[in-house]
mmCIF file as gemmi writes it, N, C-alpha and C atoms, coordinates in Angstrom:
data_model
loop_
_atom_site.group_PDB
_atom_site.id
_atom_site.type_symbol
_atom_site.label_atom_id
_atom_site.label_alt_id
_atom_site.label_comp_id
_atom_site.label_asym_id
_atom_site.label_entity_id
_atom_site.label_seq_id
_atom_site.pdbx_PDB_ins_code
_atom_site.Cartn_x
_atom_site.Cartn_y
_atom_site.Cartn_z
_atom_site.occupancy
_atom_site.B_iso_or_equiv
_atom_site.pdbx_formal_charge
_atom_site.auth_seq_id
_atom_site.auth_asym_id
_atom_site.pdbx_PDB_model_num
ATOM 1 N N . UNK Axp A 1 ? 158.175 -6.482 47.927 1 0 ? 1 A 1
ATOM 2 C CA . UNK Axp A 1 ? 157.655 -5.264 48.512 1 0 ? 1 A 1
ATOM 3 C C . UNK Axp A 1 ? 158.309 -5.03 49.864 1 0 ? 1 A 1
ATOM 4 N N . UNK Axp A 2 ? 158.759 -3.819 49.696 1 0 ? 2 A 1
ATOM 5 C CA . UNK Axp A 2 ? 159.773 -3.447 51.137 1 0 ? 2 A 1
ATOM 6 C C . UNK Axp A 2 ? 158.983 -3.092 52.714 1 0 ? 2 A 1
ATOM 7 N N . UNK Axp A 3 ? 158.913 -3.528 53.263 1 0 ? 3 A 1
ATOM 8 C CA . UNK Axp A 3 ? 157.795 -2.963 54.526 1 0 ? 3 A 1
ATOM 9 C C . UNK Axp A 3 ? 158.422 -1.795 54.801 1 0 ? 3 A 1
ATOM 10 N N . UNK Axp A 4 ? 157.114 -1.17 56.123 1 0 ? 4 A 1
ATOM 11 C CA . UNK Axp A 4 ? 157.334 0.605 56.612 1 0 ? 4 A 1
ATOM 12 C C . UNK Axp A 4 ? 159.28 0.7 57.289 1 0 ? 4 A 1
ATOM 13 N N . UNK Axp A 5 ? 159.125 1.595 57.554 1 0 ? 5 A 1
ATOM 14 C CA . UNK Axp A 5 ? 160.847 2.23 58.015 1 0 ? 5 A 1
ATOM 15 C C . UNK Axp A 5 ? 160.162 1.99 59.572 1 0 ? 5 A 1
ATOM 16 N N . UNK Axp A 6 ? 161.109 1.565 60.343 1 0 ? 6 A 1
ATOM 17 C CA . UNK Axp A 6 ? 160.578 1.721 61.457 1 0 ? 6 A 1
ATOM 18 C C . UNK Axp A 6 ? 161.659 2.566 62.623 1 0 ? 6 A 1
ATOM 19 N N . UNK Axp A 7 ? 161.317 2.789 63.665 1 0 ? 7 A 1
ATOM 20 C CA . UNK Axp A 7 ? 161.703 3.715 64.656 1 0 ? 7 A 1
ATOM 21 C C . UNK Axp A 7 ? 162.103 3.045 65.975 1 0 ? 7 A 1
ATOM 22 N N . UNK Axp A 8 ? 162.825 3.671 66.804 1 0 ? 8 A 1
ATOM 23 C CA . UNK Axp A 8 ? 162.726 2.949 68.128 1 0 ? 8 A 1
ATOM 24 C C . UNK Axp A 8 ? 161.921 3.83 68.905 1 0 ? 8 A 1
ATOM 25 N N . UNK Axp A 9 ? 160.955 3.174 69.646 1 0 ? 9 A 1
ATOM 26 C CA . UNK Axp A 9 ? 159.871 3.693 70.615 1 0 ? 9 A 1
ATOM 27 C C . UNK Axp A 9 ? 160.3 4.983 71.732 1 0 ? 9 A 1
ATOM 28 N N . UNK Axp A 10 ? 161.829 4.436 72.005 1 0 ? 10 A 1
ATOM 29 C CA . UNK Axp A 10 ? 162.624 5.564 72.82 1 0 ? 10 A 1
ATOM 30 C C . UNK Axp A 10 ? 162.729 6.555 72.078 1 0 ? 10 A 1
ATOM 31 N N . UNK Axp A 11 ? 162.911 6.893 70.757 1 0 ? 11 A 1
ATOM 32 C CA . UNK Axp A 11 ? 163.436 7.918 70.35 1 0 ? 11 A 1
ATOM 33 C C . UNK Axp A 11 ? 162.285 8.812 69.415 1 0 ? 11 A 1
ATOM 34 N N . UNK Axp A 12 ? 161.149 8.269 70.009 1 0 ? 12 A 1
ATOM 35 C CA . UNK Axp A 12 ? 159.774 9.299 69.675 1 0 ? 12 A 1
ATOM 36 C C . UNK Axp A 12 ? 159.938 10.482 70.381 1 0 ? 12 A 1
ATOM 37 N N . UNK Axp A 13 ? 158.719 11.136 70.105 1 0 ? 13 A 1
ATOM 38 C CA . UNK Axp A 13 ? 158.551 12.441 70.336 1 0 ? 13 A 1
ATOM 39 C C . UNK Axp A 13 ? 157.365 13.179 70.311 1 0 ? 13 A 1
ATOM 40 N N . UNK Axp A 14 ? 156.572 14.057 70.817 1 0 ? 14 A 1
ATOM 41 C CA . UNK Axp A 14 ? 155.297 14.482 70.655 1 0 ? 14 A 1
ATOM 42 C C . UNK Axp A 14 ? 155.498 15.338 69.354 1 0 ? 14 A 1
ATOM 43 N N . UNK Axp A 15 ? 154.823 15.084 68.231 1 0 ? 15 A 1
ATOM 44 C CA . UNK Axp A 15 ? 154.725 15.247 66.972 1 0 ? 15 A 1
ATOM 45 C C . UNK Axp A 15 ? 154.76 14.532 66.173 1 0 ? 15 A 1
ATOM 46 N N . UNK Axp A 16 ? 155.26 13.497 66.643 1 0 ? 16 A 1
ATOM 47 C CA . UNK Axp A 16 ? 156.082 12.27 65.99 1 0 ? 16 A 1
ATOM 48 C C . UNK Axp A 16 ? 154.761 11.572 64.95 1 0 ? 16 A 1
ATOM 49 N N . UNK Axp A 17 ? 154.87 11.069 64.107 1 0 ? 17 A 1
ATOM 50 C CA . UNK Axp A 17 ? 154.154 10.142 63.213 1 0 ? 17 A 1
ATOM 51 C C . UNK Axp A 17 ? 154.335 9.018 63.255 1 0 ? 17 A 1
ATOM 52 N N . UNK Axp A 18 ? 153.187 8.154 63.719 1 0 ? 18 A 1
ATOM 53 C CA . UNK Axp A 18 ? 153.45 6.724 63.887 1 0 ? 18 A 1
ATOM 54 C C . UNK Axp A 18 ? 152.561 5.629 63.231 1 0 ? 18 A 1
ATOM 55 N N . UNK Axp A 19 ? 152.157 4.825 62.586 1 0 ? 19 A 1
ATOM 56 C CA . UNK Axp A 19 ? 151.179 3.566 61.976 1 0 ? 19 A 1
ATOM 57 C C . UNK Axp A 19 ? 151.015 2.41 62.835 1 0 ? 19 A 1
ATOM 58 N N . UNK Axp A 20 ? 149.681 2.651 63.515 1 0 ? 20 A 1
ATOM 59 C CA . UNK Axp A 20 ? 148.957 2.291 64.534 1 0 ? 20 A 1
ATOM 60 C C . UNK Axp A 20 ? 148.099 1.143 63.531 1 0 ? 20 A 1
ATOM 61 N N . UNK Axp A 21 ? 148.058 -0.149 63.864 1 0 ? 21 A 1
ATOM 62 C CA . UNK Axp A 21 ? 146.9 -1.78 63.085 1 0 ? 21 A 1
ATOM 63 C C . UNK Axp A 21 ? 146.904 -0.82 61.806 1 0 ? 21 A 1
ATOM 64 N N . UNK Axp A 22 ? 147.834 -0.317 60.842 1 0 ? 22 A 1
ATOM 65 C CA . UNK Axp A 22 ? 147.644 0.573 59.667 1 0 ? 22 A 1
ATOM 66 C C . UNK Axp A 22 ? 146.79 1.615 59.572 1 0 ? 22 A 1
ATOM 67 N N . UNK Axp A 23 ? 146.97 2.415 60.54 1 0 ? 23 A 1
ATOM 68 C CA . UNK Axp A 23 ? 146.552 3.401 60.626 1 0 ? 23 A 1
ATOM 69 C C . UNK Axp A 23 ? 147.55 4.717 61.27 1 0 ? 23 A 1
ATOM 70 N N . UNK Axp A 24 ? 147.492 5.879 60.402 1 0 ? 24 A 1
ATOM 71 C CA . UNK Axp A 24 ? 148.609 6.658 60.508 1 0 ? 24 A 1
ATOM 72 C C . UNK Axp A 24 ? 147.686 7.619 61.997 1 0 ? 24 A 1
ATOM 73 N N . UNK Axp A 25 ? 148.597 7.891 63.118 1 0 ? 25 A 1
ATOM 74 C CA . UNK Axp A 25 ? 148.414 8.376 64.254 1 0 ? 25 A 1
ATOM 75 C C . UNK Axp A 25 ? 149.733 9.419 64.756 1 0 ? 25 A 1
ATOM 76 N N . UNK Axp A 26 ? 149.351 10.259 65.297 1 0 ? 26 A 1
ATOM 77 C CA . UNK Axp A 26 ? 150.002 11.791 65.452 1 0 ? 26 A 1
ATOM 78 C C . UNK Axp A 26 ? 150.356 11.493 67.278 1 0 ? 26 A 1
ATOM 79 N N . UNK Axp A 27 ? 151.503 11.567 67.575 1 0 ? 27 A 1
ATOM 80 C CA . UNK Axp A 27 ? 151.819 11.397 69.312 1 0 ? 27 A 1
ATOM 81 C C . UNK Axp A 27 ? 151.142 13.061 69.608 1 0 ? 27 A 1
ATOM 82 N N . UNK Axp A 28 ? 150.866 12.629 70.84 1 0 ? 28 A 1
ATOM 83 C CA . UNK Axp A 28 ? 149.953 14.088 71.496 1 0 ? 28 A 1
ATOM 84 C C . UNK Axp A 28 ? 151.303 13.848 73.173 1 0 ? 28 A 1
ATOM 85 N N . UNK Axp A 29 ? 151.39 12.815 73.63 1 0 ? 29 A 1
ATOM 86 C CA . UNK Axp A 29 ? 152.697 12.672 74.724 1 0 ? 29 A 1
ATOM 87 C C . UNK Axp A 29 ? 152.87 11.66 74.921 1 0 ? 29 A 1
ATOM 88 N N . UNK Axp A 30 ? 154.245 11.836 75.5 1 0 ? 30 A 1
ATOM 89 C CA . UNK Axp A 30 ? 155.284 10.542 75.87 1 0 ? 30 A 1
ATOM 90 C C . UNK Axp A 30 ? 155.596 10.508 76.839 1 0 ? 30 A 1
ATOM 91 N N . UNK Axp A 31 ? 155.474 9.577 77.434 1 0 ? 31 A 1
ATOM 92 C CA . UNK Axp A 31 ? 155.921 9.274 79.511 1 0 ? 31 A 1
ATOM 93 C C . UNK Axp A 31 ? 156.892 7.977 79.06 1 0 ? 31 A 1
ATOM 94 N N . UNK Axp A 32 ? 157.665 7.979 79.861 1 0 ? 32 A 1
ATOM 95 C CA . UNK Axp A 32 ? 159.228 6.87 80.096 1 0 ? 32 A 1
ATOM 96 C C . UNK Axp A 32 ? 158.757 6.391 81.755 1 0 ? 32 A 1
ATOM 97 N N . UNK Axp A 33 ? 159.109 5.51 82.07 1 0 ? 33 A 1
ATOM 98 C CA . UNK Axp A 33 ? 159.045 4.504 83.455 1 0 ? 33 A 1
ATOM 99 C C . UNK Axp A 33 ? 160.462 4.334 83.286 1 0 ? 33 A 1
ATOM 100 N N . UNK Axp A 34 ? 160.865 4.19 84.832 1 0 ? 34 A 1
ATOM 101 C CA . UNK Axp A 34 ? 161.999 3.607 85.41 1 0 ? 34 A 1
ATOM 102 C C . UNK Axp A 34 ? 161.988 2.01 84.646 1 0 ? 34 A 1
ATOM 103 N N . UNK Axp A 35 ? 163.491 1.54 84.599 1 0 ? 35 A 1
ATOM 104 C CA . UNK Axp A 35 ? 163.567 0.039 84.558 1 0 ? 35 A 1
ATOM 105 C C . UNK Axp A 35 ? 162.583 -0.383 85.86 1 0 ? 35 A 1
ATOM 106 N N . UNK Axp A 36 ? 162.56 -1.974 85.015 1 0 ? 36 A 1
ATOM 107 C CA . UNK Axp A 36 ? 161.293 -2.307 86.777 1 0 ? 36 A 1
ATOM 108 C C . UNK Axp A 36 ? 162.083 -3.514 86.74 1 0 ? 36 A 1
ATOM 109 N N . UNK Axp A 37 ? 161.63 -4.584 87.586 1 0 ? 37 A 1
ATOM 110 C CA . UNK Axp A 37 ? 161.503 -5.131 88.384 1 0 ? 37 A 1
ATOM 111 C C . UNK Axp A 37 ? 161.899 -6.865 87.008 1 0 ? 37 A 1
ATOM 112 N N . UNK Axp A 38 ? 161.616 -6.266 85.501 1 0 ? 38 A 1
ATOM 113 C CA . UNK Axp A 38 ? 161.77 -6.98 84.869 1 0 ? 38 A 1
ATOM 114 C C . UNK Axp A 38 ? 163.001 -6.562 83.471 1 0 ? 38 A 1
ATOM 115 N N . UNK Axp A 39 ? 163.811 -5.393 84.5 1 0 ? 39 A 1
ATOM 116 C CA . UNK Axp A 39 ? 165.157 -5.037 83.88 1 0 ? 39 A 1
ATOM 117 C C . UNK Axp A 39 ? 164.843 -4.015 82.074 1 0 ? 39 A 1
ATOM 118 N N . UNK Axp A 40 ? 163.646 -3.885 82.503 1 0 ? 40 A 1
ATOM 119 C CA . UNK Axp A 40 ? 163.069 -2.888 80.763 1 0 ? 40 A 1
ATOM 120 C C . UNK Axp A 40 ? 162.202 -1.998 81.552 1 0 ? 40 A 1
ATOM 121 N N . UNK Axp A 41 ? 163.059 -0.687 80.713 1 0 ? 41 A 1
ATOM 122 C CA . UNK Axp A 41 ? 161.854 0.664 80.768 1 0 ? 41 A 1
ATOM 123 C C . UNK Axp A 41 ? 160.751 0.846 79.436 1 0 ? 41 A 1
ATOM 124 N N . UNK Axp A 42 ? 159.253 1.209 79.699 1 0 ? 42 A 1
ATOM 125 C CA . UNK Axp A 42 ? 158.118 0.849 79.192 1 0 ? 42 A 1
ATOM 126 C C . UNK Axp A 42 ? 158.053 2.662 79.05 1 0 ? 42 A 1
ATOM 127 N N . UNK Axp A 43 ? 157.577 2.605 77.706 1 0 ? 43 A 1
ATOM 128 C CA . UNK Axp A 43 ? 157.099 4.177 77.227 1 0 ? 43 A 1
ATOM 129 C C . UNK Axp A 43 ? 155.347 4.033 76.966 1 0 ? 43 A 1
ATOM 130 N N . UNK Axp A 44 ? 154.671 4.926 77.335 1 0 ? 44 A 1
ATOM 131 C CA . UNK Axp A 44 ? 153.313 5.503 77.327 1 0 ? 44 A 1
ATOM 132 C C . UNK Axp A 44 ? 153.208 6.233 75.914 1 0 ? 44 A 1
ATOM 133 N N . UNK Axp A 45 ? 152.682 5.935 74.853 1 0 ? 45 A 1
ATOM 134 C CA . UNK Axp A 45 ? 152.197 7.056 74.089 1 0 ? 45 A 1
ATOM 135 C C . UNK Axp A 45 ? 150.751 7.544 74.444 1 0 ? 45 A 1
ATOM 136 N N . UNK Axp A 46 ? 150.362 8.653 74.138 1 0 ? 46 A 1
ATOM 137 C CA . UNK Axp A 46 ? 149.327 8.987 73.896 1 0 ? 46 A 1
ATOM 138 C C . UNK Axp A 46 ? 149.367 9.293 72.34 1 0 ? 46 A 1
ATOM 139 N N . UNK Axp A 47 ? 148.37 9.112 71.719 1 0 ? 47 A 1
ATOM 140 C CA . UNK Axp A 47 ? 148.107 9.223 70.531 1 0 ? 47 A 1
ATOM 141 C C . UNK Axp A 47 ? 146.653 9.505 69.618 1 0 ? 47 A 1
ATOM 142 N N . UNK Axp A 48 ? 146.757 10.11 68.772 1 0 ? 48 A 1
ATOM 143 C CA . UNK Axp A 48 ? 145.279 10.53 67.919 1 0 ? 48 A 1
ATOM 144 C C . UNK Axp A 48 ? 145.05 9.813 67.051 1 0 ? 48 A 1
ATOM 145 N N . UNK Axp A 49 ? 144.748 9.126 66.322 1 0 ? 49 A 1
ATOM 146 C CA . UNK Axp A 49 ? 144.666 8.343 64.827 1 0 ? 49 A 1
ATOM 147 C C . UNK Axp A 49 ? 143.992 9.42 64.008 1 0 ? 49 A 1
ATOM 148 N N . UNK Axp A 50 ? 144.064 9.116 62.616 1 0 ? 50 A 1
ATOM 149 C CA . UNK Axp A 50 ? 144.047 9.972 61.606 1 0 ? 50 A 1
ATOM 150 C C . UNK Axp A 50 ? 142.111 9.731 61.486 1 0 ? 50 A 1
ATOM 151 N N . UNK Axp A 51 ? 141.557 9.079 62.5 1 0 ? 51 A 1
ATOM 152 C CA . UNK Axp A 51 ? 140.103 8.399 62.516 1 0 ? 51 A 1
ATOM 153 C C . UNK Axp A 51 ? 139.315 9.629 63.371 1 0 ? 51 A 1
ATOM 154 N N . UNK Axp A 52 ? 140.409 10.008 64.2 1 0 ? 52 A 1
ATOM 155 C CA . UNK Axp A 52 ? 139.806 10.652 65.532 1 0 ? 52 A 1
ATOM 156 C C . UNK Axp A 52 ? 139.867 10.283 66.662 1 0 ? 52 A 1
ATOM 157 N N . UNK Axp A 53 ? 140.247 8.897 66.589 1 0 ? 53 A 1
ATOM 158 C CA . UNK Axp A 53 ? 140.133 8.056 67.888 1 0 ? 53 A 1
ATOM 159 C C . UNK Axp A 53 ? 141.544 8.41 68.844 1 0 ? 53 A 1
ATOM 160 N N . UNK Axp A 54 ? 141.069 8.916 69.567 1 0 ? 54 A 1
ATOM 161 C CA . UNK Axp A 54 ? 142.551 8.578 70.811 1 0 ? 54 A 1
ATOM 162 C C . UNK Axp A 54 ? 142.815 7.342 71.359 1 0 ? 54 A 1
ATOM 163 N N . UNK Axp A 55 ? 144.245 6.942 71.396 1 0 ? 55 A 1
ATOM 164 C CA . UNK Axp A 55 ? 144.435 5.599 72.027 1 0 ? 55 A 1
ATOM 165 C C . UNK Axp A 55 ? 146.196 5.614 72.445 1 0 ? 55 A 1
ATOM 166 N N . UNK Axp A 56 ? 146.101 5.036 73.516 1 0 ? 56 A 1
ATOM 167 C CA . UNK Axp A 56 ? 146.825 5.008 74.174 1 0 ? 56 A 1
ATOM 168 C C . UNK Axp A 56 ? 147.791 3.368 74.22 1 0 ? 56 A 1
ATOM 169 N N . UNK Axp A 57 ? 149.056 3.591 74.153 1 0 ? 57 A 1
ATOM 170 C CA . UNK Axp A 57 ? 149.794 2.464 73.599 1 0 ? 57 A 1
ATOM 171 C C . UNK Axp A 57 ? 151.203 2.324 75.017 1 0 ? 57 A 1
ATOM 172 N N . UNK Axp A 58 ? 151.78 1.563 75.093 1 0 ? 58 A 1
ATOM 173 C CA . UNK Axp A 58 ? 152.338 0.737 76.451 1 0 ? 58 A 1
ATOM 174 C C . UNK Axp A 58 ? 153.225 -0.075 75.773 1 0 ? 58 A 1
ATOM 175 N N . UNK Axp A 59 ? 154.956 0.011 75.469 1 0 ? 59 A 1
ATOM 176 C CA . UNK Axp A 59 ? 155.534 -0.381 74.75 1 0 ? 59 A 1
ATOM 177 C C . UNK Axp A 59 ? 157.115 -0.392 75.15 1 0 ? 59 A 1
ATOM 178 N N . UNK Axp A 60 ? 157.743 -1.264 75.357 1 0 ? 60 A 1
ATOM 179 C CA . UNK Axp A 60 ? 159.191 -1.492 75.951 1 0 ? 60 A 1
ATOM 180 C C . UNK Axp A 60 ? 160.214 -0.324 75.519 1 0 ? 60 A 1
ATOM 181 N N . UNK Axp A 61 ? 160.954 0.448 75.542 1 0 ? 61 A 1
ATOM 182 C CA . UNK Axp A 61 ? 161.346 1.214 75.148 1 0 ? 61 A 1
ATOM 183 C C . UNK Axp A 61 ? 162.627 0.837 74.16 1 0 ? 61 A 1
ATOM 184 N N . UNK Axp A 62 ? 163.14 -0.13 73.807 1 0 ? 62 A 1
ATOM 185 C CA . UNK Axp A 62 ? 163.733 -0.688 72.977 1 0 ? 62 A 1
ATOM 186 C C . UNK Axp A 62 ? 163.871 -1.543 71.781 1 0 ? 62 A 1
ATOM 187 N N . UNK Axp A 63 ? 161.845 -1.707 71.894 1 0 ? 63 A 1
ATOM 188 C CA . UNK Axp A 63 ? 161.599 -2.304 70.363 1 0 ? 63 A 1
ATOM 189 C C . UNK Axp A 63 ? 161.151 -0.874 69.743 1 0 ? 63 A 1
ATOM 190 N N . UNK Axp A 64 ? 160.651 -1.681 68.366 1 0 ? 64 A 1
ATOM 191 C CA . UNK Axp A 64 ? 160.647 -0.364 67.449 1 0 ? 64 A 1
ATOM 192 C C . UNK Axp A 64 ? 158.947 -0.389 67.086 1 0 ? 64 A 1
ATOM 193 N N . UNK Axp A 65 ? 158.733 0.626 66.289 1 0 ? 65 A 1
ATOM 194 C CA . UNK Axp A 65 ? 157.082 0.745 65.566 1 0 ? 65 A 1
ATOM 195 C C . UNK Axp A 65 ? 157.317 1.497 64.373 1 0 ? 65 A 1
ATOM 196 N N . UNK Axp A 66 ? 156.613 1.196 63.364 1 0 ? 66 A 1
ATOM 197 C CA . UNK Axp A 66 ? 156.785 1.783 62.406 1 0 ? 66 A 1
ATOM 198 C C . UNK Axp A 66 ? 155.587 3.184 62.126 1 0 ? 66 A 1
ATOM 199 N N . UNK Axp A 67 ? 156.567 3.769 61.42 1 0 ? 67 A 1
ATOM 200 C CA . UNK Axp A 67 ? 156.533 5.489 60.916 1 0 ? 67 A 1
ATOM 201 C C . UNK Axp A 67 ? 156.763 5.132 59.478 1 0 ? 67 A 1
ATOM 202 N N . UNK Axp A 68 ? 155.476 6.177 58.876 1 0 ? 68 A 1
ATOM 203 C CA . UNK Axp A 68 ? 155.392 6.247 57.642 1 0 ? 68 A 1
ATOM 204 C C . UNK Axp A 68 ? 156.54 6.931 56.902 1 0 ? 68 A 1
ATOM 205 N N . UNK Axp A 69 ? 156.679 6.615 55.824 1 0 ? 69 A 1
ATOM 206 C CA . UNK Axp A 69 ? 158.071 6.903 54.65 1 0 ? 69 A 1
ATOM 207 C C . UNK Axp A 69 ? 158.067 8.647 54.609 1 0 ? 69 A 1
């Protein structure tokens, strides 16, 4: 069994579709940080889950997350 397709965190977008602990979630916005102090820039999602729940995610900008097929 093949796992989800995944994305790089940098190259989201507000609209974007993402699978949040398996749960499919809709970006509402995206904030980027300067490199810091530990040589990696950190992206902010904001996000909705398909639950209702808003939640907010904090993520290196060069790993990835997976997006549904």
């Amino acid at each position: 069994m093949k796992g989800m397709p995944e994305k790089l965190v940098k190259e989201l977008k507000v609209g974007d579709k993402i699978v949040v602990e398996g749960i499919l979630a809709v970006i509402e916005k995206v904030e980027f940080s300067n490199i810091g102090k530990h040589g990696r820039s950190k992206c902010r999602l904001e996000c909705v889950m398909k639950t209702g729940e808003k939640k907010v995610l904090v993520r290196v900008a060069e790993t990835s997350i997976e997006v549904p097929e």
